[in-house]
N, CA, C and O of each residue as an XYZ file, in Angstrom:
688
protein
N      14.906      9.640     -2.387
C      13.628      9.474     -3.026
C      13.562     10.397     -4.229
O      14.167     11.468     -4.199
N      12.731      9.962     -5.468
C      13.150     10.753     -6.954
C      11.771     10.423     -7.323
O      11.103      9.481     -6.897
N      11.392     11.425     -8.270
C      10.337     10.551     -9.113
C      10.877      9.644    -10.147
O      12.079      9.530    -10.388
N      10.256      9.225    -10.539
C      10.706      7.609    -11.773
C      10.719      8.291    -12.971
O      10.211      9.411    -13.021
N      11.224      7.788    -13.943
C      11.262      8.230    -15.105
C      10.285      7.230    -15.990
O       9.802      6.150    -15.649
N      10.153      7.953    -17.255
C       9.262      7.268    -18.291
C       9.538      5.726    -18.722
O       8.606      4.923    -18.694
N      11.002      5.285    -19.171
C      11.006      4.098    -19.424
C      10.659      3.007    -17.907
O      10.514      1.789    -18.020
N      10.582      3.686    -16.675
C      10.667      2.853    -15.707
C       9.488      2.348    -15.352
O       9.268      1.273    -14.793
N       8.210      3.743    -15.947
C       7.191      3.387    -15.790
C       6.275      2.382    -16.680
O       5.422      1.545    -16.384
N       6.853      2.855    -17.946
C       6.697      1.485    -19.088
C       6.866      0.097    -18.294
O       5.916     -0.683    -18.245
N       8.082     -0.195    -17.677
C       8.425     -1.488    -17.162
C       7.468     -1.579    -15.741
O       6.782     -2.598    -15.831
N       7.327     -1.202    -15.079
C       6.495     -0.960    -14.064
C       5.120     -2.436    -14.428
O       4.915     -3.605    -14.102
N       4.355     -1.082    -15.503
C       3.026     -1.781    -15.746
C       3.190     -3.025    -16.553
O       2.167     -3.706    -16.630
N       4.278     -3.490    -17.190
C       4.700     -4.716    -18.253
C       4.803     -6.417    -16.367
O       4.606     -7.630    -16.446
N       5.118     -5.680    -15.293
C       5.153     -6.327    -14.257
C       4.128     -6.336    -13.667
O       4.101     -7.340    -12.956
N       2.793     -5.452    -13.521
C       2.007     -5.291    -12.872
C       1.301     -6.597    -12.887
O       1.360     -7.332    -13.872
N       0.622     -6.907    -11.794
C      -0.587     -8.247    -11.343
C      -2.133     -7.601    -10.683
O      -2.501     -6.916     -9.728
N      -2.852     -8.459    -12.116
C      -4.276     -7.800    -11.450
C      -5.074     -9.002    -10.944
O      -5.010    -10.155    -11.373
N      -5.915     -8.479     -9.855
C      -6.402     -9.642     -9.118
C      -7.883     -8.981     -8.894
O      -8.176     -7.824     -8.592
N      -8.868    -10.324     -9.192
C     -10.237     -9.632     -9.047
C     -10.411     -9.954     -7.534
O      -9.658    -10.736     -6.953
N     -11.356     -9.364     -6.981
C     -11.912    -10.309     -5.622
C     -13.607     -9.742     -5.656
O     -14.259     -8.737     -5.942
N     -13.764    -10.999     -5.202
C     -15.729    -10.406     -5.694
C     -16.175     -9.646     -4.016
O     -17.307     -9.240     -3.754
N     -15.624     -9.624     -3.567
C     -15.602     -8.569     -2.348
C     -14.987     -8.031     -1.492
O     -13.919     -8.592     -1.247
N     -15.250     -6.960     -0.778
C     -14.092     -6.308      0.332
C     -13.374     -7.703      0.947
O     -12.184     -8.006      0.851
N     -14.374     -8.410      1.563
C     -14.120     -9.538      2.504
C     -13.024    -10.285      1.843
O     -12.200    -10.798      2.600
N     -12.935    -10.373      1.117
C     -12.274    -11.460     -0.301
C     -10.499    -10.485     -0.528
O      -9.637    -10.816     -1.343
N     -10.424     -9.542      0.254
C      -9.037     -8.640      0.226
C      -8.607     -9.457      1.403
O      -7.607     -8.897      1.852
N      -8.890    -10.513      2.114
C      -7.982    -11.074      2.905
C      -6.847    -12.188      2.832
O      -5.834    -12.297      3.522
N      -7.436    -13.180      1.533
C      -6.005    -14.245      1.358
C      -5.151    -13.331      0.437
O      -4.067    -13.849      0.170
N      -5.364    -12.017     -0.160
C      -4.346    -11.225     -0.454
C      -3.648    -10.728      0.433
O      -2.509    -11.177      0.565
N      -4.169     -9.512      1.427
C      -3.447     -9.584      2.032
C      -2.409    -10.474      3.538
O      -1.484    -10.115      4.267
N      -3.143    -11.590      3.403
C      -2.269    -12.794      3.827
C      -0.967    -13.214      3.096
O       0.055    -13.394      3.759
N      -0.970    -13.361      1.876
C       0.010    -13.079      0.796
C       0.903    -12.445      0.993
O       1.996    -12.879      1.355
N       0.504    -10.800      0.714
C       1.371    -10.132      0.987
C       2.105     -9.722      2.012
O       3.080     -8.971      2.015
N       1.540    -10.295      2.928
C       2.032     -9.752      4.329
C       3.475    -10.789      4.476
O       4.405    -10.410      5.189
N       3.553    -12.332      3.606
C       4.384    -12.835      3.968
C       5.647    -12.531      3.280
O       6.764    -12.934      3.604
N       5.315    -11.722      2.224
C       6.260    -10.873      1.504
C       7.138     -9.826      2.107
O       8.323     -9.628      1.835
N       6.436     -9.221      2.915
C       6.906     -7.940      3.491
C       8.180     -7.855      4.573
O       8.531     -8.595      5.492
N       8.704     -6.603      4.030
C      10.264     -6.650      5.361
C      10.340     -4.920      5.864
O      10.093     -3.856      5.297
N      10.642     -5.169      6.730
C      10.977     -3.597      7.331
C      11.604     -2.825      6.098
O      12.355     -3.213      5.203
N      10.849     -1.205      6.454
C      11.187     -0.165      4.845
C      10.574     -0.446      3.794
O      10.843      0.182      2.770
N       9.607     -1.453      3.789
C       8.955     -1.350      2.446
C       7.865     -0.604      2.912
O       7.377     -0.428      4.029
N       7.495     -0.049      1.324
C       6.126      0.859      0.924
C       5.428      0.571      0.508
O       5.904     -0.282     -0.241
N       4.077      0.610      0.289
C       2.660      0.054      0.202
C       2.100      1.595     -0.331
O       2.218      2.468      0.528
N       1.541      2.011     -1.562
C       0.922      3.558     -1.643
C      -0.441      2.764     -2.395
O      -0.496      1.966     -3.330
N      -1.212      3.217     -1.754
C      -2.846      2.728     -2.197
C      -3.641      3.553     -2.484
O      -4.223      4.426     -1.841
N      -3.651      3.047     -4.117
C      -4.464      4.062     -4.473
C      -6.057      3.592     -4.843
O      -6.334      2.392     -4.839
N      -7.099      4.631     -5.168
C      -8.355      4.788     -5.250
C      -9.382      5.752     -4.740
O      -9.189      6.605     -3.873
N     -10.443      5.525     -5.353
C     -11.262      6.573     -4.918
C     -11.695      6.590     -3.497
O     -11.081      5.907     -2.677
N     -12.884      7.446     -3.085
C     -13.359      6.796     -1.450
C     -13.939      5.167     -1.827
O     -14.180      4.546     -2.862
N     -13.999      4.898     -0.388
C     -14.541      3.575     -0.512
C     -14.136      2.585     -1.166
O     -14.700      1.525     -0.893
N     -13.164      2.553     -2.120
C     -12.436      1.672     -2.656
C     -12.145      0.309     -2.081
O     -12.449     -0.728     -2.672
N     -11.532      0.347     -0.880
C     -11.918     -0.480     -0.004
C     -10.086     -0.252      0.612
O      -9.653     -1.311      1.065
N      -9.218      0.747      0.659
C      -7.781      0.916      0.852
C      -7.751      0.969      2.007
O      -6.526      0.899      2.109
N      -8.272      1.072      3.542
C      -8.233      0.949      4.683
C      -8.916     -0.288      4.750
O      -8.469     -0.896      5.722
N      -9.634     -0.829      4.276
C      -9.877     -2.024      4.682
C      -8.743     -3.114      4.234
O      -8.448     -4.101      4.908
N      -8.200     -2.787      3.065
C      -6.572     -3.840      3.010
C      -5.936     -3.373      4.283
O      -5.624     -4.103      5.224
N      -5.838     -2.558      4.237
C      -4.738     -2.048      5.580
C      -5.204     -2.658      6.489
O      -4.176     -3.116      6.988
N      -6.145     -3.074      7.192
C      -6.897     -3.362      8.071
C      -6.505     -5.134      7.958
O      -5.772     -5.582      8.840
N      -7.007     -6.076      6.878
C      -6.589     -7.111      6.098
C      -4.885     -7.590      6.489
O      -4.500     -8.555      7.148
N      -4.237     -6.710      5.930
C      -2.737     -6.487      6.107
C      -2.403     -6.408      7.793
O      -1.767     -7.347      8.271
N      -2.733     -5.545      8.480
C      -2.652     -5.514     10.229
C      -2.663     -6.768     10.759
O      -1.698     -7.382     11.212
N      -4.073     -7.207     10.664
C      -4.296     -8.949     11.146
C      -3.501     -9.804     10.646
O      -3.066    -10.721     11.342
N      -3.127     -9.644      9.207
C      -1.893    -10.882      8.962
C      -0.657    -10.843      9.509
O       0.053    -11.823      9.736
N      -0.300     -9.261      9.805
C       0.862     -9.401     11.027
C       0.906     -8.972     12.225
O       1.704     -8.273     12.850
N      -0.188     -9.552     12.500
C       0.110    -10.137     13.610
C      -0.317     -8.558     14.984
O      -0.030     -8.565     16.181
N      -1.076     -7.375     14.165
C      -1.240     -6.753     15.331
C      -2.566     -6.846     15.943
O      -3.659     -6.647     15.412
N      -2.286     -7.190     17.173
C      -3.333     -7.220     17.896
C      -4.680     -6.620     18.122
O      -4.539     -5.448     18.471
N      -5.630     -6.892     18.072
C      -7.014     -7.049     17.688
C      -7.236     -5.567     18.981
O      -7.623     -4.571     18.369
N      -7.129     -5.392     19.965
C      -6.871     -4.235     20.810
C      -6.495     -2.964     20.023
O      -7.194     -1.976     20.246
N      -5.231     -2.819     18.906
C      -5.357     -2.180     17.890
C      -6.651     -1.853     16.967
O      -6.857     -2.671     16.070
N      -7.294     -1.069     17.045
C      -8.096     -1.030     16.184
C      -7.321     -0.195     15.017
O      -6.611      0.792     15.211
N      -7.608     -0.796     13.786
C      -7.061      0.325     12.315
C      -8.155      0.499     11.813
O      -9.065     -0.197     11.363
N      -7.772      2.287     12.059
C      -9.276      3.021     11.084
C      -7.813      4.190     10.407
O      -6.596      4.333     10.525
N      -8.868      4.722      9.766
C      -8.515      5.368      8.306
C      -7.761      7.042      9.019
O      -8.400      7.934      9.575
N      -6.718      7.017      8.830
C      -6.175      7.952      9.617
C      -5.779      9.933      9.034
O      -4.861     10.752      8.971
N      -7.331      9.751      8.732
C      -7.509     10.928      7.806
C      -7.113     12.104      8.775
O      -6.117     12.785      8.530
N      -7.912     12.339      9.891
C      -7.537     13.471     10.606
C      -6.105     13.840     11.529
O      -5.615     14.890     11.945
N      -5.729     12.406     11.606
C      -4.260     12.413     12.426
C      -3.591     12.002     11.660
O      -2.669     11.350     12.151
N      -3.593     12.083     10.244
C      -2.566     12.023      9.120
C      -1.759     10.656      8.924
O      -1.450     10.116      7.863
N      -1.347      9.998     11.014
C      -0.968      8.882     10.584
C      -1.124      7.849     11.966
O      -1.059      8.184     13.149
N      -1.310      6.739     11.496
C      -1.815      6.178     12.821
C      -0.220      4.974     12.862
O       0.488      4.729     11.886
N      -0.037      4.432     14.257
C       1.014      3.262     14.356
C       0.665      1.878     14.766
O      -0.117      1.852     15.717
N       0.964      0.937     14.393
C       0.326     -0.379     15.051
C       1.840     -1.280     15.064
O       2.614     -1.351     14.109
N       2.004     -1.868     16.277
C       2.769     -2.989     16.245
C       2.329     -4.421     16.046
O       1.301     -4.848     16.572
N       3.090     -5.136     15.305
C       2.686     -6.452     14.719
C       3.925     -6.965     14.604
O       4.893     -6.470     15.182
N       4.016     -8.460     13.511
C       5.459     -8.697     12.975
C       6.640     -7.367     12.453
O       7.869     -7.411     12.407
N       5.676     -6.223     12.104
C       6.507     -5.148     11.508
C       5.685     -4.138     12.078
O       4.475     -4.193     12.300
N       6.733     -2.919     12.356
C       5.755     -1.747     12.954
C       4.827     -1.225     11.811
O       5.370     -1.189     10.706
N       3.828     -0.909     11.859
C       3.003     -0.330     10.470
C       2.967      1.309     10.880
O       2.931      1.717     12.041
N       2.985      2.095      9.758
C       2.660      3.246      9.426
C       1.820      4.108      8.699
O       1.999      4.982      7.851
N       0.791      3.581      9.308
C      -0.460      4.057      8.000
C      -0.626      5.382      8.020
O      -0.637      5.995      9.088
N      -0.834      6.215      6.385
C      -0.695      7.528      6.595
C      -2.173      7.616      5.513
O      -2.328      6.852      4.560
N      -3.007      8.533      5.843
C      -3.601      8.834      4.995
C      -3.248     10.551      4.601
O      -3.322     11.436      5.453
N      -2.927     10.758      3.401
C      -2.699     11.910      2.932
C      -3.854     12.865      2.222
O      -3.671     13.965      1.700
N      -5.258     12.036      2.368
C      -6.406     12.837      2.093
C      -6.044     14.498      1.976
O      -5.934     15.224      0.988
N      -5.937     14.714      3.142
C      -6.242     16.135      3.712
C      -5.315     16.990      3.238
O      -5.545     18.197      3.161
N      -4.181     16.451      2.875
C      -2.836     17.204      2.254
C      -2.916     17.480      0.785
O      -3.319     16.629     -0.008
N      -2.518     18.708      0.422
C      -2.676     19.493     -0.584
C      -1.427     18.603     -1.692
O      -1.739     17.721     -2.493
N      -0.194     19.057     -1.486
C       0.909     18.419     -2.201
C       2.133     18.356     -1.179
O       2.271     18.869     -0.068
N       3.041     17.484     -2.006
C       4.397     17.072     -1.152
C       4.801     18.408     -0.197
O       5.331     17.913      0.797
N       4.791     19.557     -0.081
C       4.789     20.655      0.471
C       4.126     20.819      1.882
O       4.473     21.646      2.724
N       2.744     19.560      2.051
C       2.305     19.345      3.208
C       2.820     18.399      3.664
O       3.055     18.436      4.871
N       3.163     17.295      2.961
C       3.687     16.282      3.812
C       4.976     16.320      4.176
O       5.401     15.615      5.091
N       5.558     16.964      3.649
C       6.985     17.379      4.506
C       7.200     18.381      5.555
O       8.221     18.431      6.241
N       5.854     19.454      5.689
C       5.568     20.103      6.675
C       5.168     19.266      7.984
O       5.646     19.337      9.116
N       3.903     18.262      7.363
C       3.701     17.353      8.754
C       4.407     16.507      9.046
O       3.963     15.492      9.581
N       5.863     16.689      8.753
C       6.793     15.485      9.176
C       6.336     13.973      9.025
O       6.240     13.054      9.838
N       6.105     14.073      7.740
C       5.162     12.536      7.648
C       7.079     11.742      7.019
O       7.117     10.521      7.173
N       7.849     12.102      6.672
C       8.321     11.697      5.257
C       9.877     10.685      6.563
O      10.755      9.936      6.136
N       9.657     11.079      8.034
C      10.589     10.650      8.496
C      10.213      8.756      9.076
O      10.945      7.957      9.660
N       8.758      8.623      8.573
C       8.281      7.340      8.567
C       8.996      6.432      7.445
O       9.202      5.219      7.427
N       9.232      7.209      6.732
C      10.101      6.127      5.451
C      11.234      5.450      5.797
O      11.569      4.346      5.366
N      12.088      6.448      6.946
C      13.138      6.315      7.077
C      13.229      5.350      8.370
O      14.368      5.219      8.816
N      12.325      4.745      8.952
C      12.061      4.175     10.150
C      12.074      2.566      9.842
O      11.937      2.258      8.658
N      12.170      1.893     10.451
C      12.455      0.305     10.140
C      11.191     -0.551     10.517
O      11.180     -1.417     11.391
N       9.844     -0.082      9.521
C       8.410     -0.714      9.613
C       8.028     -0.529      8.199
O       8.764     -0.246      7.254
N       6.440     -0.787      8.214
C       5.924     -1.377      6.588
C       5.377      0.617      6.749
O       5.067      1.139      7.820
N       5.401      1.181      5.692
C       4.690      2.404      5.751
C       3.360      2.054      4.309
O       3.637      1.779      3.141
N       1.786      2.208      4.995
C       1.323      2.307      4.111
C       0.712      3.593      3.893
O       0.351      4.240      4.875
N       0.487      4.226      2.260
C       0.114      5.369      2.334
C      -1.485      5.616      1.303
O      -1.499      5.309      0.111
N      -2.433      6.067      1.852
C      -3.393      6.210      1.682
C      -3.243      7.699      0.422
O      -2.450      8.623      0.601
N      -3.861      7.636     -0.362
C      -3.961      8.980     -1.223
C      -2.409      9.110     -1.736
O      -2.212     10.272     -2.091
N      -1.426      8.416     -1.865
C      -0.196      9.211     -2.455
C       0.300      9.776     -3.127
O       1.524      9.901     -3.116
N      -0.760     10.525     -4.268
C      -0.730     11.144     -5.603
C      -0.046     12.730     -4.704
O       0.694     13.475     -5.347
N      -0.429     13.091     -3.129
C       0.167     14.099     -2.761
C       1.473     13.972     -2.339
O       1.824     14.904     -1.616
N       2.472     12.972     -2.589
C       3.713     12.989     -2.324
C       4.371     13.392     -3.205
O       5.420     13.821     -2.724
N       4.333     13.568     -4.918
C       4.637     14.021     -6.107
C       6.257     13.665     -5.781
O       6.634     12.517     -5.545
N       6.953     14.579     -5.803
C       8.416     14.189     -6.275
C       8.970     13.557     -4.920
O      10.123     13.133     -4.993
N       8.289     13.425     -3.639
C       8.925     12.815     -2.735
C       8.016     11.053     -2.868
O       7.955     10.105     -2.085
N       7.737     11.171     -3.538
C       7.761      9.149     -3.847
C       8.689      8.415     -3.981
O       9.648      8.739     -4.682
N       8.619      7.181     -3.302
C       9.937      6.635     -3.076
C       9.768      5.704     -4.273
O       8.725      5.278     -4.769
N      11.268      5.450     -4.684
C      11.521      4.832     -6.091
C      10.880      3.273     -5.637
O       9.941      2.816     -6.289
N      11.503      2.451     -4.392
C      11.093      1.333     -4.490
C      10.074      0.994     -3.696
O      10.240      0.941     -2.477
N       8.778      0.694     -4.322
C       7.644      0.719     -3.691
C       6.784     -0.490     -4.580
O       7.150     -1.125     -5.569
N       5.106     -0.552     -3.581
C       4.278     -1.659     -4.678
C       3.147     -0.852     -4.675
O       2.746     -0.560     -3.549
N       2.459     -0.368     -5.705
C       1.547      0.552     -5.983
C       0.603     -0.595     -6.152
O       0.719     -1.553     -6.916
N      -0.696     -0.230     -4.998
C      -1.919     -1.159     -5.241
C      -3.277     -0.329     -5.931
O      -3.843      0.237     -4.996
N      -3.692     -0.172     -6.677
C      -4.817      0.067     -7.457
C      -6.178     -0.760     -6.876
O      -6.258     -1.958     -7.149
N      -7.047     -0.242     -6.226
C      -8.375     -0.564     -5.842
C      -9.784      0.394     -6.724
O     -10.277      1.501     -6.509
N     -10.073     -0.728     -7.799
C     -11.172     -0.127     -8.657
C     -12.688     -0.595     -7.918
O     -12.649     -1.807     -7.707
N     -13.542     -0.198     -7.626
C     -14.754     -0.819     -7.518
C     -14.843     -1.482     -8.774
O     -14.235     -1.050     -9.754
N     -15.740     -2.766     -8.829
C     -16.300     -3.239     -9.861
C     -17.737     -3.850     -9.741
O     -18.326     -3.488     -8.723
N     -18.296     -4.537    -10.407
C     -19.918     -4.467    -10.218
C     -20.083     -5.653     -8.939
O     -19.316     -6.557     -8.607
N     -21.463     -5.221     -8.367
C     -21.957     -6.318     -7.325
C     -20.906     -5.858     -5.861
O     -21.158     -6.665     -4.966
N     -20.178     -5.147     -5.548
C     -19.026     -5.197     -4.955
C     -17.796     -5.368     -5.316
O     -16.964     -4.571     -4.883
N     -17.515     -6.097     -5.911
C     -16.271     -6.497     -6.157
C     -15.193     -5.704     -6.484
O     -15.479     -4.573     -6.879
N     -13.935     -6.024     -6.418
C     -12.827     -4.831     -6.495
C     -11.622     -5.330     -7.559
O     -11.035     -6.368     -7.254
N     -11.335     -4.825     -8.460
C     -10.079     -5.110     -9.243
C      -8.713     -4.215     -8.432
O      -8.610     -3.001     -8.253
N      -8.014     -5.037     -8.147
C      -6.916     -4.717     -7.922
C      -5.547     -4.922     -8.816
O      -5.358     -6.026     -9.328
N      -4.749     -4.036     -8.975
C      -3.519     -3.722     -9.599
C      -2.428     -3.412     -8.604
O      -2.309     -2.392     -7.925
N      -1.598     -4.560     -8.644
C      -0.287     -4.449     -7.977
C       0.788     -3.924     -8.480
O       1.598     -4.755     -8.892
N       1.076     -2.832     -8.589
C       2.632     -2.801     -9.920
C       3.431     -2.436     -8.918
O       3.336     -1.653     -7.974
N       4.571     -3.472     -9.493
C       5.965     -3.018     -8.725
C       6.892     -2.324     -9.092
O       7.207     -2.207    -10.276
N       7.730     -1.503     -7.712
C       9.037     -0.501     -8.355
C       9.657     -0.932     -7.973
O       9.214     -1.417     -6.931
N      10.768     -1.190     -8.143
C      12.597     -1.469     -7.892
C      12.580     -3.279     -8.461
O      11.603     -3.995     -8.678
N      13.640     -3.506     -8.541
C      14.142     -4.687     -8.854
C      13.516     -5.415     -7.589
O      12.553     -6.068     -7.991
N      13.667     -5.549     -6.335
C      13.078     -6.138     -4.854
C      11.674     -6.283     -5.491
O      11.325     -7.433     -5.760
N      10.934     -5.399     -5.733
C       9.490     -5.394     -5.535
C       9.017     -6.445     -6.935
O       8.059     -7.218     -6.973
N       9.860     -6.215     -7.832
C       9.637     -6.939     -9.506
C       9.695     -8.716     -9.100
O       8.940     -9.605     -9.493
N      10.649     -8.785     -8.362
C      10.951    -10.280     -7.799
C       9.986    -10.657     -6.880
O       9.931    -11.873     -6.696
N       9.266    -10.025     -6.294
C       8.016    -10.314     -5.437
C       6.518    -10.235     -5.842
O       5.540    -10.698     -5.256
N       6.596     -9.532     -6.987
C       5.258     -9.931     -7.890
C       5.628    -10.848     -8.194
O       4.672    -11.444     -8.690
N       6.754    -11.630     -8.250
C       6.230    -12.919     -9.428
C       5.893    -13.740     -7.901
O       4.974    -14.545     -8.052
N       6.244    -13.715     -6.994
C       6.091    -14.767     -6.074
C       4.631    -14.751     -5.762
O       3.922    -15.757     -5.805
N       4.158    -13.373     -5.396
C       2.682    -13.241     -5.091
C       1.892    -13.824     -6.272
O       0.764    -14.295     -6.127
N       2.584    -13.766     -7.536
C       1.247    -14.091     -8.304
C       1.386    -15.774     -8.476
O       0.414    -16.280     -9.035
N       2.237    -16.511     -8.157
C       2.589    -17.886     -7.980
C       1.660    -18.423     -6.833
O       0.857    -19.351     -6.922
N       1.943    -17.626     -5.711
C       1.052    -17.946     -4.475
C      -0.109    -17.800     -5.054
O      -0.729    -18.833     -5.303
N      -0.680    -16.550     -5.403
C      -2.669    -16.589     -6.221
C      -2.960    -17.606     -6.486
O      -3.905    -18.276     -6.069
N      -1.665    -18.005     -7.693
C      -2.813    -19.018     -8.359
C      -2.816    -20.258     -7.947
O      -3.425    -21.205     -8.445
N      -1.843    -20.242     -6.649
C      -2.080    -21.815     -6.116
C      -3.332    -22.136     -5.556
O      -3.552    -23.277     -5.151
């Protein structure tokens, strides 16, 4: 895991897909979408302010694979990271509470990457140089009435080839 460099991030946002949805509720044929995208080891880092609505994709995302409703997914601020089995094991981490990459390698969060499930990460601006190169950075803006603009940008060559599919699926 490295941080990215400047020209990568140029290309990054030249790939990125923005998608309005006029409400939280309305984050579900996305993440239906994406969920059919997804393979063991991929990363999901979601970003936004509170309330954005980033546990509720996660939540969105859970039900499309398939984990059972007995699972409840809530926002795993105080236990740093919660697990759910589905089509793929999930790893939701919220990194709220963590200062910088210095905590999350203290709380042994970083051996979830290395595990063969979807890891999503709540707050990841505190992973700094331990961000993994190939990942899909989701952007959750509030926008008026409710509604949420979302920004998908992809990293690695894998993830670049799967925006175009997701945004093929949208607009069908």
């Amino acid at each position: 895991m490295a941080n990215t460099a400047q020209p990568q991030e140029e290309q990054a946002r030249d790939h990125a897909l923005v998608v309005f949805c006029p409400s939280v509720e309305s984050l579900a044929p996305l993440a239906e979408i994406l969920a059919t995208m997804l393979h063991a080891g991929d990363v999901l880092l979601l970003h936004g302010e509170l309330g954005a609505g980033k546990t509720t994709l996660t939540q969105w995302l859970a039900q499309a694979l398939g984990v059972d409703e007995s699972q409840y997914v809530a926002s795993p601020s105080f236990a740093l990271m919660h697990e759910y089995q589905g089509r793929l094991p999930i790893f939701h981490m919220d990194l709220y509470r963590l200062r910088d990459e210095d905590d999350v390698e203290a709380a042994g969060l970083l051996d979830c990457f290395e595990r063969q499930g979807l890891c999503i990460v709540e707050w990841p601006d505190r992973l700094g140089t331990l961000t993994p190169d190939e990942r899909l950075d989701i952007l959750l803006q509030p926008a008026d009435s409710g509604a949420r603009r979302i920004t998908l940008t992809p990293w690695g060559f894998d993830w670049n080839q799967r925006i175009q599919r997701i945004a093929a699926r949208l607009a069908a």
